[in-house]
N, C-alpha and C positions, 0 to 999 in steps of 0.2 A: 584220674580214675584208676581205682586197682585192677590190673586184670586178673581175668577170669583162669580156673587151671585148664581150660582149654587151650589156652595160648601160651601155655610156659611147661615146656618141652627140656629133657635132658642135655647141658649141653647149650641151655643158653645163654647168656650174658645178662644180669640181674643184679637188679640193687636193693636188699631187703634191709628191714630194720628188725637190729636183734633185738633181743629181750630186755638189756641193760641197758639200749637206746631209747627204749620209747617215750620215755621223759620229755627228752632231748631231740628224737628226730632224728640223729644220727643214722647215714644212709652205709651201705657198707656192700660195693661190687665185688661181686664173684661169678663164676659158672658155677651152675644148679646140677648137682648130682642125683638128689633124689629129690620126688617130690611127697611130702609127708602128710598133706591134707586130702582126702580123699572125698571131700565134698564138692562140687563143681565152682560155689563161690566161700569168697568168708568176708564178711564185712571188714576184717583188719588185714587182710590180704591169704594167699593161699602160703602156708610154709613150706617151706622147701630145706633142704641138705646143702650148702655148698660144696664143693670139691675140696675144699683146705679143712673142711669140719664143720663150719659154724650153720647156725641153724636160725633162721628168721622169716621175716614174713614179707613175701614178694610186694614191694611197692611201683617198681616199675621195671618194663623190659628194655635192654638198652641193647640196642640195634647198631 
């Protein structure tokens, strides 16, 4: 399940899929620096900023 942007805080540990991944699935960890979706859910997940640049869509939080 994707979580929600209530649960993905600045700062977390995240595995989004970029944009050139979605084909593919390709998963890709980072810390989340910003978060860029301002709606509470999004059916493809919420996107976020990571710390190194790249920008995708939150599939899971990694604890």
């Amino acid at each position: 399940m994707i979580p929600p942007r209530s649960s993905i805080k600045p700062g977390a540990k995240v595995a989004i899929i970029l944009k050139a991944d979605q084909r593919s699935g390709r998963l890709t960890e980072g810390i989340v620096a910003r978060l860029l979706t301002n709606s509470p859910t999004h059916p493809h997940g919420i996107k976020v900023m990571l710390t190194n640049g790249n920008v995708g869509r939150v599939q899971k939080i990694i604890s």
